[in-house]
Structures are given as C-alpha cells and as structure tokens.
C-alpha positions in Angstrom: 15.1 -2.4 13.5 12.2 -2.0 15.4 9.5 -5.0 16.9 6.6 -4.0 14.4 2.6 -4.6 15.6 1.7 -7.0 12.8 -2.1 -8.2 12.2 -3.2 -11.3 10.4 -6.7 -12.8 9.3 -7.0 -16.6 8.1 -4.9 -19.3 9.1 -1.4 -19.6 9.7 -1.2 -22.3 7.4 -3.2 -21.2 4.4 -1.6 -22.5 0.7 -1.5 -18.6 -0.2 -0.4 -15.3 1.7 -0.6 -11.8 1.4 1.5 -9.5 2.7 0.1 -6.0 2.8 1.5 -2.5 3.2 -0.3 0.1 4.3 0.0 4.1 3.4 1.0 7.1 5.4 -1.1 8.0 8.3 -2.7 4.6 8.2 -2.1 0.9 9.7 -2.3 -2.3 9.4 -6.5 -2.1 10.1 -6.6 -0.2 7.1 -6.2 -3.9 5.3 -9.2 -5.2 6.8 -12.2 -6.0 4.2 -10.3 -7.6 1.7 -8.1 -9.7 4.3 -11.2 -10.5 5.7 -12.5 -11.6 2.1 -9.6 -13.4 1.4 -9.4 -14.8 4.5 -12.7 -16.7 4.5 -11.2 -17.9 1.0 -8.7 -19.6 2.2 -5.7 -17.2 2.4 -3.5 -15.3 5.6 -3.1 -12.0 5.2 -0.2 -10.7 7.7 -0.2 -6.5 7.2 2.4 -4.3 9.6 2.1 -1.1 10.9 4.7 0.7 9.7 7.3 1.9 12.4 5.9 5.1 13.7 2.1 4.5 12.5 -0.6 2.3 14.6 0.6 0.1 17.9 4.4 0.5 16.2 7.3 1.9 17.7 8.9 4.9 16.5 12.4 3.7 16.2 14.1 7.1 17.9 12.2 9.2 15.1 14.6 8.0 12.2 12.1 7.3 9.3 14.7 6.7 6.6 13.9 4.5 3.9 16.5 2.3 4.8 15.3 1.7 8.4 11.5 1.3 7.5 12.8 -1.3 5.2 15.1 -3.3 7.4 11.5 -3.3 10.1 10.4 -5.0 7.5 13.0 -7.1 6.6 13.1 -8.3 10.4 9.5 -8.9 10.7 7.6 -9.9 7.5 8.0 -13.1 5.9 10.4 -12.5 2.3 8.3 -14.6 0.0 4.9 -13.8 0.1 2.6 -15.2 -2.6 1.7 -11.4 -3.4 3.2 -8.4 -2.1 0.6 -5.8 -1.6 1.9 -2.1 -1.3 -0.3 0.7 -1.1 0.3 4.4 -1.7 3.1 5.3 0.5 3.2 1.3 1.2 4.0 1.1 -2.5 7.0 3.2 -2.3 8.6 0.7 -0.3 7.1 -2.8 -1.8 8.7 -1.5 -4.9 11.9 -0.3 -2.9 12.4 -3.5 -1.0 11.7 -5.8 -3.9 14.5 -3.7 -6.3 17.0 -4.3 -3.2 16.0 -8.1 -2.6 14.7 -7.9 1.3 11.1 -8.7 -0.7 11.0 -12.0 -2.9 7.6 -12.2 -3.8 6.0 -14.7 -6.3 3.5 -11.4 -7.6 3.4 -7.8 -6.4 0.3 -5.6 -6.9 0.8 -1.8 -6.7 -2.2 -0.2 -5.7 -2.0 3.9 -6.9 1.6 3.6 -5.6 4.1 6.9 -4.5 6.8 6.1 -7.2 7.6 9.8 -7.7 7.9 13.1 -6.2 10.2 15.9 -7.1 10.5 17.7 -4.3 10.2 17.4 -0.3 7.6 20.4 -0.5 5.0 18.4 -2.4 4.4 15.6 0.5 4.2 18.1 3.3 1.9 19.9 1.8 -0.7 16.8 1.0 0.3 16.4 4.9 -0.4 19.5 6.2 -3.6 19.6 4.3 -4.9 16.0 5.8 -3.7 17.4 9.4 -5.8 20.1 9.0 -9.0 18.6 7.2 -9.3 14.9 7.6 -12.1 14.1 9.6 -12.1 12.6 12.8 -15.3 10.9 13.1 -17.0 8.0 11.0 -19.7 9.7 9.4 -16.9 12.3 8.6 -15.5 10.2 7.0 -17.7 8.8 5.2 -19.1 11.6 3.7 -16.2 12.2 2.7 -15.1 7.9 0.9 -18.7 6.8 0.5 -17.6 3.8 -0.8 -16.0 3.1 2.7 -17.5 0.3 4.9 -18.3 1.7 8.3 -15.8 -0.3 9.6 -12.8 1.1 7.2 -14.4 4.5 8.5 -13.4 3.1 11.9 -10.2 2.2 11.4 -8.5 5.3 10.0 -10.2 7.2 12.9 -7.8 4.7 15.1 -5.5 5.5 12.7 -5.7 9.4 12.8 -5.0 9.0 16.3 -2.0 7.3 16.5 0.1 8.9 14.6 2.0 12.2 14.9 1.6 14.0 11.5 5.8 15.1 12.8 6.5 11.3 12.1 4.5 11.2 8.9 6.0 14.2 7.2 9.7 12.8 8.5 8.9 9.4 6.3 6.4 11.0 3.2 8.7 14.5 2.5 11.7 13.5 4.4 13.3 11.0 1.8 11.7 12.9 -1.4 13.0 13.9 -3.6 12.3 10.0 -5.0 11.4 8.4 -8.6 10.9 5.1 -9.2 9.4 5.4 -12.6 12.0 3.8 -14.6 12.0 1.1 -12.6 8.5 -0.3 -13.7 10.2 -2.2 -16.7 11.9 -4.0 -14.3 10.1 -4.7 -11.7 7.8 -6.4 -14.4 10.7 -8.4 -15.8 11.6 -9.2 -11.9 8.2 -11.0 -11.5 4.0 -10.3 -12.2 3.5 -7.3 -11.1 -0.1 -5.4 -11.8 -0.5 -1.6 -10.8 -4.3 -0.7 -10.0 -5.1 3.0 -10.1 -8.1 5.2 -9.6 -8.9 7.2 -13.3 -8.3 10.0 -11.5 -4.3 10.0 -9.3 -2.5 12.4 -7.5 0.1 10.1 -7.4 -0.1 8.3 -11.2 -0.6 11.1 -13.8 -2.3 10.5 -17.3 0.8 10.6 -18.5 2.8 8.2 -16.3 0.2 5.6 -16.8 0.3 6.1 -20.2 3.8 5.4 -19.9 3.5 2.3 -17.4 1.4 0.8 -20.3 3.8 1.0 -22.6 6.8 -0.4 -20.5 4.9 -2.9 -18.8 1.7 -3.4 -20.5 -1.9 -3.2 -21.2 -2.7 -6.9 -18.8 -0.3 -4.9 -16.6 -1.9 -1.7 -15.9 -5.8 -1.7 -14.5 -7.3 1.6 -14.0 -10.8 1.7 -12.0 -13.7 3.8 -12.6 -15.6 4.9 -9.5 -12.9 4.9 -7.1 -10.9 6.6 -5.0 -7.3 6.6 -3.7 -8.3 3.6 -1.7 -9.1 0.9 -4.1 -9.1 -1.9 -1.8 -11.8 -0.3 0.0 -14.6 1.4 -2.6 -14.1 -1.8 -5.0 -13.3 -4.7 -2.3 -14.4 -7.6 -4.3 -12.8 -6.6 -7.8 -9.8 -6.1 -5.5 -9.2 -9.2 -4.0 -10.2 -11.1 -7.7 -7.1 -9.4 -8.7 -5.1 -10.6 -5.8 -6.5 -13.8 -6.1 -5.7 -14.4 -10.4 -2.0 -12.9 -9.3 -1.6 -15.3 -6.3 -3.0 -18.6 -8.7 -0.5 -17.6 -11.7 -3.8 -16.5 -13.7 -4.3 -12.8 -14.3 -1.5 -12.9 -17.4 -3.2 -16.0 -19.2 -5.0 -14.6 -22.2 
C-alpha cells in the first residue's frame, strides 16, 4: 500500500460524503466543479489520486488491480454515502465494492471501463492520447468545450504528472477484464445509477441496452450533449444525480 495525495472540498463534518475516483491519466483535480458544487451544498467530497497519477506515489511500478485497490482500502473511508467511479475509476469502484473494501450506501458509475477483451485495446487509446492530447488550456478546450477553464487546467497538471509507462501498466496491464455480468448484482448489492454519454467507447449500444434490462430503466441515464466526462460538460445535472442517490431519492417513482 502506498500514502495516496487525497483532496477534499466542504467540511469534514458534512451529513453526506462523496468519495470520488478519478480515470487514467487524470487526478484527484479532475473532481473539482462538482465537489465544489456539492461542497457549497453541504457535502465533503474526499477524491484520491490514484497511485502512480497526480502528487501519488508509484508504489515500485506495480499497478495491479489488487494493489491500487488495497491504496485505497488504506486510505479512503469504506462507507461513503456515494461511491463515485469514473472511467478507469469505475473499473475499480465496481471492483472494490464486488470484493467488500468499498461499503457504500449508493454507487454512481459514470461511463465506467467494465470491459475490454484484450490488453491491445487500452494501449492503443493510450498511445493515441500520448501522442494527441493537448497540453495547453485552450487546447483543450477546443477540444471539451463544455470544459470550465479551470477543468482545462487541471488535466494539463494532470498530463504532466504522469508517465503514460505507469498508465498503460494499470489501463492494458490487467485487461483482459469484464465486469458486465456483474451489473445485476452490483444493483441488488445497493443503488447504483450508471450515467453515460449517447455516444461510449467504453458502453456500447448494445451493453446499455443490456444494462437496462438487468438493472433497469431508473437505473441507466444516458446524456445528450456530452462527452466522456460527464461530470464536467453537464456539472449541475451531475451533482442532482449524486445528490437524489445520496438522499435515498433517485428510485422513488
């Protein structure tokens, strides 16, 4: 296990917390408009940077599920009012929830990595961001114009911390991985809401097709208008889920 930099927004006291997971490449700043939203709501927000990614250490290069899991275990509180776990973050929300280190009251999934086939698949969406991604805010934002300037900022700081070798050790180093036929369970485990873009590389048509009919419709919330990042083009919508999961709401009919 490895000491993991950890931000927070709100008060350490606050009646609800989120604990958030951030994707690969990214950190813990990457969380930042909606914790500060929910923060000035009354909330703490306490999101990590995964070992290897932002201020974190690299744990001697091992990236294994197992050991990102147990930094977490070691340095997160276990039962969050929701459990926030995005992209690659949602691998491992749904991974440490499934082996108990995560006891949640809700989980939201937001366009989670619950399956690849291969190990060739994740280095390639690697290689391509090494090799693309823009460095610079207005690069970036040309690029997510539904980014605020400041989300801009912070995966700048984020593309230079980590070492794409660390990233393609934790994204294609434990594929192959499928956690689809898990999603029945996970629902039965507690309330759990996946949020997806209409348009996923990492949710198919058909996988949410099929997520709808193993979890169902209140379960499943697909956005129009935004990208990979939901929490940052459609911030307020965003944190209105978090907030119906965190009351006990969003399944009252």
């Amino acid at each position: 296990m490895v000491t993991l930099n950890i931000m927070r927004w709100g008060d350490r006291g606050a009646p609800k917390t989120m604990v958030a997971l951030h994707g690969i490449t990214a950190n813990a700043g990457a969380m930042t408009e909606p914790a500060r939203v929910l923060a000035a709501r009354g909330w703490q927000v306490i999101a990590p940077d995964m070992r290897g990614h932002g201020e974190s250490a690299r744990g001697d290069g091992d990236f294994s599920f197992d050991s990102l899991l147990s930094d977490f275990a070691g340095n997160l509180p276990a039962a969050p009012d929701v459990l926030l776990g995005h992209s690659f973050g949602g691998t491992l929300a749904q991974l440490g929830v499934l082996r108990g280190l995560f006891r949640p009251k809700a989980m939201l999934l937001e366009d989670p990595v619950s399956h690849f086939a291969d190990k060739a698949t994740p280095k390639d969406m690697l290689d391509w961001d090494e090799a693309n991604l823009p460095h610079d805010i207005e690069g970036l934002l040309k690029l997510n114009p539904g980014w605020s300037r400041r989300d801009a900022a912070w995966k700048v700081v984020s593309l230079e911390q980590i070492s794409f070798d660390d990233a393609r050790s934790a994204f294609a180093g434990n594929a192959p991985w499928d956690l689809r036929d898990e999603a029945a369970r996970l629902a039965r485990m507690l309330p759990t809401v996946w949020v997806l873009p209409e348009v996923s590389r990492f949710v198919p048509t058909d996988d949410t097709a099929r997520l709808r009919a193993e979890v169902g419709e209140r379960s499943v919330v697909v956005m129009p208008n935004v990208g990979h990042s939901i929490h940052r083009d459609a911030t307020q919508a965003f944190v209105d889920i978090v907030e119906k999961l965190g009351a006990g709401t969003w399944f009252d009919r």
